[in-house]
N, C-alpha and C positions, 0 to 999 in steps of 0.2 A: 549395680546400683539400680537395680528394679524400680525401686519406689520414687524417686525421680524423676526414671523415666515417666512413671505414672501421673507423679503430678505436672511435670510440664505438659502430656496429653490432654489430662481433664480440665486445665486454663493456661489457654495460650497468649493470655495476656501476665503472669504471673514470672516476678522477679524472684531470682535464688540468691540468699543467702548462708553465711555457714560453711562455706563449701571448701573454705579454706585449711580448716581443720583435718576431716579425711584425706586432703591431697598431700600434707606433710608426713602423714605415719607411717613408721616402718612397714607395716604391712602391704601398704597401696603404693609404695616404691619400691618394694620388691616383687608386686605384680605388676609392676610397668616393665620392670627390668627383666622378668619372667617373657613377657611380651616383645620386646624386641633382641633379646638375645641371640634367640633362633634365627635372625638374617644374617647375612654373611657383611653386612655392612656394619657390622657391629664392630667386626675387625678392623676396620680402617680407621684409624686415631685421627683425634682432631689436631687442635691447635698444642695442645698439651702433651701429645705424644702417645696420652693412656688408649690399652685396647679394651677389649673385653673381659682378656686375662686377668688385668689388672682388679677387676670388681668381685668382689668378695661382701660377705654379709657386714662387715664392718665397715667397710666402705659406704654400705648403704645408711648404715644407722647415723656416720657423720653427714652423709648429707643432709637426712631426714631434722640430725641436728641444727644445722645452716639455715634450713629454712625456718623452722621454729622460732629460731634466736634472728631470722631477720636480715641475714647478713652473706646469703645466699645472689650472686650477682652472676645473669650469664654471659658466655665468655663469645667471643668473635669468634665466626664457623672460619675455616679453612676451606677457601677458595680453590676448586680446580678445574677442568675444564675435560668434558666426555665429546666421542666425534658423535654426532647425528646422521642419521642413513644417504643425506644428499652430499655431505663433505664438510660440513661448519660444523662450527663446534658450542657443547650449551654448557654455559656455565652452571656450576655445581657447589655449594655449599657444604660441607661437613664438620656437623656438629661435634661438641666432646662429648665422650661418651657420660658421662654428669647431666648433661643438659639435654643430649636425646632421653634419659632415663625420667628427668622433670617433665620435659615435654609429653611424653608419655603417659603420665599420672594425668597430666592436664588434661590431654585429651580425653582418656576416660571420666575426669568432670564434665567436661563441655561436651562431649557427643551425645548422653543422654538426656541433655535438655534440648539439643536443637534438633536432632532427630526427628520429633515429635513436629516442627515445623517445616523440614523438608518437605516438598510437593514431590508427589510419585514422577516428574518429569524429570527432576533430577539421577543421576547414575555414576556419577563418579567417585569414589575413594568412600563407599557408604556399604554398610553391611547389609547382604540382603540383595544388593546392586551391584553390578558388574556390566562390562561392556555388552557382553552377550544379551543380556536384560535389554539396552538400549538399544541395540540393532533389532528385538524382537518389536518393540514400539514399534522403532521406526517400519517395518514390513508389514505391521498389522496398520498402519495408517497410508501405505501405499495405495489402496485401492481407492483413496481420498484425495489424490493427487494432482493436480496438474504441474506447479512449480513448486520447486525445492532451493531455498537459500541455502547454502553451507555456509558457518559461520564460523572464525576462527579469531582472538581479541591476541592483540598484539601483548607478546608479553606479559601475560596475566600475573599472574603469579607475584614477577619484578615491581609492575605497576599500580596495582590495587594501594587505593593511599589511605594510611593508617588512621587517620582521624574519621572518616568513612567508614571504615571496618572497627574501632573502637568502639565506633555508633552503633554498628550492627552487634557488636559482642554486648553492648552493655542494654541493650533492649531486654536479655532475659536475665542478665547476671550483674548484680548491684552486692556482691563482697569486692570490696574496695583490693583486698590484697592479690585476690585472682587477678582483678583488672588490672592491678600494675604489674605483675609478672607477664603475662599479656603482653603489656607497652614495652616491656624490660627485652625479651624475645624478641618485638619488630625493630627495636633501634640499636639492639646487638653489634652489629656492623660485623664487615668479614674483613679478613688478613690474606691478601695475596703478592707474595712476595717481599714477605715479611713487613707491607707496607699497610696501614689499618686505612680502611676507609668505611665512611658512616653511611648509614641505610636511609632515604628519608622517604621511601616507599616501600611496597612491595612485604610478602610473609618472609618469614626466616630461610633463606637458600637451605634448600636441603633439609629442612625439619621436621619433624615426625609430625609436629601441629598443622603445618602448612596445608596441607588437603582441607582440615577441615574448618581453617579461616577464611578458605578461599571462598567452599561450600556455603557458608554463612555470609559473606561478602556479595553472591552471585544470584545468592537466595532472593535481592532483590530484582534483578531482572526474570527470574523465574514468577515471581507475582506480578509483575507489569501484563506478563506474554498472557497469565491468567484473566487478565481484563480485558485483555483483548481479543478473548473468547478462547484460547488456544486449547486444544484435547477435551472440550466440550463434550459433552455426554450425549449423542445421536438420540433422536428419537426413533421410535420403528419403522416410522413413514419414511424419515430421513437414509436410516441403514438401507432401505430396501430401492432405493432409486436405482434408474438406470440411464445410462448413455443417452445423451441429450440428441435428437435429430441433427441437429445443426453440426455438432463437430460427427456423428456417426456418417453426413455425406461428405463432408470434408479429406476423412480420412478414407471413403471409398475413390473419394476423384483424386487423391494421392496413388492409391494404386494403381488405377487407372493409368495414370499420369507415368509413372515409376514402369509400367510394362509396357508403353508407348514409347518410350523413349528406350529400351535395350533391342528394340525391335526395329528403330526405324534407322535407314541407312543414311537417309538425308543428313549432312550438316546442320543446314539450317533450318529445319522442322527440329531438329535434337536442342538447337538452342533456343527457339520458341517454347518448345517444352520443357527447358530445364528453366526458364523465367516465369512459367506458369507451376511449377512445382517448387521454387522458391514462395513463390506467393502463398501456392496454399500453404505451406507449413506456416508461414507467417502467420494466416489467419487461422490456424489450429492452435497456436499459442494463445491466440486472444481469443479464442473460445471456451467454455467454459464446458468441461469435460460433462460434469449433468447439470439437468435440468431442475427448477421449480425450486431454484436459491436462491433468495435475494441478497446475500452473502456472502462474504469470505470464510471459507473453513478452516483453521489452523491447526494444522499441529506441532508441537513443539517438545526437542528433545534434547538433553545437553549432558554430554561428560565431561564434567572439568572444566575447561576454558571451549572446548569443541563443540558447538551446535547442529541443529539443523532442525531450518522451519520450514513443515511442508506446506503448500498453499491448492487450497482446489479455488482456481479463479484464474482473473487476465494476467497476462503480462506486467501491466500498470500497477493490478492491486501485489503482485511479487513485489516488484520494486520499491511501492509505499509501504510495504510491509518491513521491508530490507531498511528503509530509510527512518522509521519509527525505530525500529533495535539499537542502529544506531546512533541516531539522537540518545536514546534512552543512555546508550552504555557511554557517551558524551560528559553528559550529566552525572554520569557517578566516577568518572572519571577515568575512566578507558577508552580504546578506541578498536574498532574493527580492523583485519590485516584485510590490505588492499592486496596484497596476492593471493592469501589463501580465501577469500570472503567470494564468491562466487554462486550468480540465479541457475541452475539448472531446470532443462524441460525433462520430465518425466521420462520421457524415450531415451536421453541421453545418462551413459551412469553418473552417478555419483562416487565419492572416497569419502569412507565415515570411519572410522576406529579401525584399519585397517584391511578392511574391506571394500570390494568395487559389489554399488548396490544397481542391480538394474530395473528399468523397470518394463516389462511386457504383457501383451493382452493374455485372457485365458483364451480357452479353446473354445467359449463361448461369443468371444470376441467383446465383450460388455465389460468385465470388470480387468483392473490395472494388477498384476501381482507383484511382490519382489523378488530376484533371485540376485542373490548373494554367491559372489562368488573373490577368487583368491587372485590377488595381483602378483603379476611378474615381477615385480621390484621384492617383494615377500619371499618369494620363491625364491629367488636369486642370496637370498640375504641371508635364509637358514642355511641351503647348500655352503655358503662361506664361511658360519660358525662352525658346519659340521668337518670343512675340511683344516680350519681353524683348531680343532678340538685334536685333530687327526697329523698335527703337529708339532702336537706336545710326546715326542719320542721318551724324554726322561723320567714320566711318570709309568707308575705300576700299570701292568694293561688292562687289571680288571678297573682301575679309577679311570682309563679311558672310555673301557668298553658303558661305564656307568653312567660317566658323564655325554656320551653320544643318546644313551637310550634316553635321558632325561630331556635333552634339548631336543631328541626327536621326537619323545610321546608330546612333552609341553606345545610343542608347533602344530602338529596333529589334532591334540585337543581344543585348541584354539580356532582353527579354521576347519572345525568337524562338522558346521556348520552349512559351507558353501555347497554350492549344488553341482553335485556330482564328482568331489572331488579325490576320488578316487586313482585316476591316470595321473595327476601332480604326485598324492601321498605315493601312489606306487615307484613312479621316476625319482624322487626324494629318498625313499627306499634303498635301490639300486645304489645313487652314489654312496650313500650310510657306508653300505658292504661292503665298498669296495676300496672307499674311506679306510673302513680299518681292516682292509685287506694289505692295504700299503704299507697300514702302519705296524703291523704286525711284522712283514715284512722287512720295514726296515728298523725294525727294533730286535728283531731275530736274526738280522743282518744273512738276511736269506731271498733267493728269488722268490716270485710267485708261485712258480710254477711249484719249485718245490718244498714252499710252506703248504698250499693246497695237499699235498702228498702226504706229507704231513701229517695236518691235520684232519688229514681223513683217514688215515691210519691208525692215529692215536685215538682217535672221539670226538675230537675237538670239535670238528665240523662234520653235522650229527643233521640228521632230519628231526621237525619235530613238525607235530600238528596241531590245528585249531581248526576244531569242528570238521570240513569235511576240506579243510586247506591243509595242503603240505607243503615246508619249504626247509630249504637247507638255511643253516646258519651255525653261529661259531658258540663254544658253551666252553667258559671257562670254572674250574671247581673252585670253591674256595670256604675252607670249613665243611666240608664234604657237603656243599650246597651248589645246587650249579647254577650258573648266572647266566645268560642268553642275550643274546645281539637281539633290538628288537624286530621283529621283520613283520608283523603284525598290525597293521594303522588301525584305528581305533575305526568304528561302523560310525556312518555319517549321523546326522541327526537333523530334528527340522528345527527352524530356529525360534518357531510361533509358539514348541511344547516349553523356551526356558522359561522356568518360574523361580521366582525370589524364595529366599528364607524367611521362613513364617515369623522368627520371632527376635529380640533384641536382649542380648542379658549381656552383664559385664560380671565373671567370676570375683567374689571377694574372698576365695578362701586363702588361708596365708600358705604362702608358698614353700612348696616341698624341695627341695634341694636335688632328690633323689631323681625330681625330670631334669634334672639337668644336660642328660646324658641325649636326650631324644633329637631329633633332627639331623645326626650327623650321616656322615658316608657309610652306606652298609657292610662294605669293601672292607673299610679300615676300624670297624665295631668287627668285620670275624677275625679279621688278622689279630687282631691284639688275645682275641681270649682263643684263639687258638694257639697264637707262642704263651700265652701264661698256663696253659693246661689244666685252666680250669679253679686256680689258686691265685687271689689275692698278689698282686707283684707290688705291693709296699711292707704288710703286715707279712707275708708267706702263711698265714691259719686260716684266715676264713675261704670260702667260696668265691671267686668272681664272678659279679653280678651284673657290674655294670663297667662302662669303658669310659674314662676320664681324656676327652680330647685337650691337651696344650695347646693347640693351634699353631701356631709358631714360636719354636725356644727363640728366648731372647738372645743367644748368641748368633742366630741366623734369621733374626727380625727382617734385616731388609730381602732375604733372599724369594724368588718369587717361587710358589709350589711348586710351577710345572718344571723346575730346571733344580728342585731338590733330588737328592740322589735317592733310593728307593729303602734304604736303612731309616733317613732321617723322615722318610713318610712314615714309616713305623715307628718311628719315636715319639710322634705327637701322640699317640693313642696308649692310655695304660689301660688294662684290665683291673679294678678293686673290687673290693669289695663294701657295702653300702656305709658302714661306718667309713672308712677309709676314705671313700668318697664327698664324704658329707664335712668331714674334717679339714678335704682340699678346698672347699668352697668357701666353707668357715675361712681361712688364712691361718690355719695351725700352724699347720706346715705345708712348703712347696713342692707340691704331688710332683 
């Protein structure tokens, strides 16, 4: 919906109507439904029990029906509860698969009119934007530094209260039926333990909309921080300052101070010194990193509910700064978390989107840089997926070896970023191999020693190279394709080069049936048209083209993948052919 998008741009004072219309018809529910299929959360039934499976092109057209006729009501998410990295646990919502597929359609109404109002400070759940994007802000504004608030709003999400966020929807969007579908989704309420309870805050637990009501909710502390000069446009005089006299002898009589004190033998000279190196740090906070400002400098950046506002100034003006935000988010009716909300000084790191951000001098000694780098609790936490992944004995070993390569490239690419992170990717590496060294091992029900024998005899464990690197690793065939352990971490990168997607389009063409087949495991797309040989396994005449995943038969619904036996992984997957296929999705019949 291009054009939309265009007129919310060109007047942004400008109400939409009509909008109603497009979001009921079959074609634009079955591009929502097109849109989240491919998650794996699509599997998981809600309140009603339906999966994925269940949805078929007639299905779509009754619901398309329901809402036309008016009589479309959505249903309480199904309550459950995920563990979080410290040991608690966050509660979770899931939707029915009907109501994430509404949801869906909606959001593609409502993202391209408010888009166009987002401020580039924003980064969360926005296309074009990504965490990476806001770590690059945040490092290209380091050199502006003195203090840094982390800011983190208690339960966002739960909190945000609907007549607030009503207000904020219906600024651009005045069709009445959007808006109630809108209010219909916030007062939903959820089912846990078979018990309903009613929502009288907060976005739809677990809903596909939720990002982007939050975004539109938050939008309003992002133009407050705007008035209060925040990400302001330097002038040249401004960019080019340097290092104020005042804190450039402060932090020479630190050094000073700091090599006086590892040198002197005395007790009590050492505690003299350490009360005179208290001091000055203290007066380096309250100094004001350059000169010829009569100002506070802001900048400000936020994923989601996660902030951080940089400050080049005192101590004092951090804290008045700290203390405006939260007034501000007071007033709209949130509040700041008193554990994670925390003033940092420039020299000490910070944690932003997973990342520990530091900040040190250049080699000039003048200006402030960032370096990014990767936390031990990170580190610690992939290693445990990966030995996680490494025990699941009952699945196929190339769905092992696949599913290891995925969690290891994704962690990689993620923290490809940090500086110099190389000696972590390489130690993360090591256990990978040795990971499914064991598991190989005991799913072959063989020692080490003499699976390595093995498979170095047969091929299995093979050298290969990249570029002017050589390393052993393990290469399983499959469909006379060979598949490979990854042993290769991805080459770092600087995080100043990431840049956004240039442009914003939402596809309206009606959906082809035939992609249905794309995102699945590559494993279980050769296995299938390698046992069908190339023919059609419903019709037996035509060609097989494409691979029909079941995901799980209904007679082994509750059973969990990694503990299916290695037959019924091959049963989920048919080989057809494109009619064939197009017929299983229609509900002809049950492929």
């Amino acid at each position: 919906m291009e054009h939309l998008n265009k007129l919310a741009g060109d007047n942004q004072e400008k109400r939409f109507t009509g909008l109603w219309e497009p979001l009921t018809s079959e074609i634009w529910l079955a591009q929502a439904w097109e849109e989240i299929r491919r998650n794996t959360g699509s599997q998981t039934p809600g309140i009603d029990k339906a999966t994925a499976e269940d949805i078929d092109l007639n299905r779509i057209r009754h619901l398309s029906k329901k809402l036309h006729d008016g009589v479309y009501r959505p249903q309480s998410v199904r309550r459950v509860y995920i563990p979080k990295s410290h040991g608690k646990l966050r509660p979770l919502g899931i939707p029915t698969i009907e109501d994430r597929i509404v949801q869906q359609a909606l959001r593609m109404v409502l993202e391209p009119v408010f888009e166009t109002d987002f401020l580039p400070c924003s980064h969360g759940f926005r296309q074009g934007h990504s965490p990476h994007t806001a770590l690059r802000d945040v490092a290209r504004m380091y050199p502006r530094v003195s203090w840094v608030v982390e800011g983190d709003i208690v339960g966002c999400f739960d909190n945000i209260p609907h007549n607030g966020l009503l207000q904020a929807v219906a600024r651009r969007i005045m069709d009445g039926q959007v808006m109630s579908l809108v209010s219909a989704f916030l007062k939903a309420g959820y089912m846990e333990n078979w018990h309903y309870h009613k929502t009288y805050s907060g976005t739809p637990q677990g809903g596909i909309i939720s990002p982007l009501l939050c975004n539109i909710f938050l939008h309003q502390l992002d133009k407050y921080m705007e008035t209060l000069g925040a990400n302001r446009v330097q002038t040249s005089k401004e960019s080019n300052l340097r290092r104020s006299n005042e804190h450039r002898k402060i932090e020479s009589a630190i050094t000073r101070t700091r090599a006086k004190l590892r040198n002197s033998p005395d007790r009590q000279v050492r505690r003299e010194l350490l009360d005179q190196l208290l001091g000055l740090e203290k007066a380096r906070g309250q100094t004001p990193y350059y000169d010829a400002r009569h100002h506070t400098t802001l900048g400000y950046v936020r994923y989601a509910d996660d902030f951080v506002v940089l400050v080049n100034g005192t101590e004092e003006e951090a804290k008045d700064m700290k203390n405006k935000v939260e007034t501000h988010l007071e007033a709209m009716g949130l509040q700041l978390s008193v554990e994670k909300t925390r003033m940092t000084h420039w020299d000490k790191p910070i944690a932003f989107l997973g990342y520990d951000i530091h900040g040190e001098l250049r080699k000039n000694g003048v200006q402030i840089k960032a370096r990014l780098t990767i936390p031990k609790e990170k580190e610690r936490l992939i290693r445990r997926e990966l030995l996680k992944t490494a025990s699941y004995y009952h699945i196929p070993e190339v769905d092992a070896l696949l599913l290891m390569n995925a969690k290891f490239r994704g962690w990689c690419n993620y923290y490809k970023y940090a500086s110099s992170p190389q000696q972590v990717f390489e130690g993360i590496k090591q256990k990978m191999w040795w990971f499914f060294v064991h598991f190989l091992a005991r799913k072959r029900k063989s020692s080490i020693q003499s699976l390595l024998i093995w498979a170095h005899t047969t091929g299995m464990y093979k050298t290969v190279a990249k570029g002017n690197d050589r390393r052993k690793t393990f290469m399983i065939t499959v469909g006379k394709r060979g598949i490979y352990l990854d042993v290769f971490p991805p080459k770092t990168a600087e995080i100043r080069a990431v840049t956004n997607k240039e442009t914003w389009t939402v596809d309206l063409k009606p959906v082809n049936p035939t992609n249905w087949m794309k995102g699945r495991s590559t494993a279980t797309r050769l296995t299938a048209l390698t046992r069908s040989e190339g023919t059609c396994e419903r019709c037996g005449e035509n060609p097989a083209q494409q691979v029909h995943h079941k995901n799980r038969m209904k007679t082994k619904r509750t059973m969990p993948a990694r503990v299916m036996s290695d037959k019924d992984q091959r049963e989920q997957a048919q080989a057809l052919c494109k009619e064939c296929h197009l017929e299983v999705h229609q509900g002809n019949f049950n492929g």
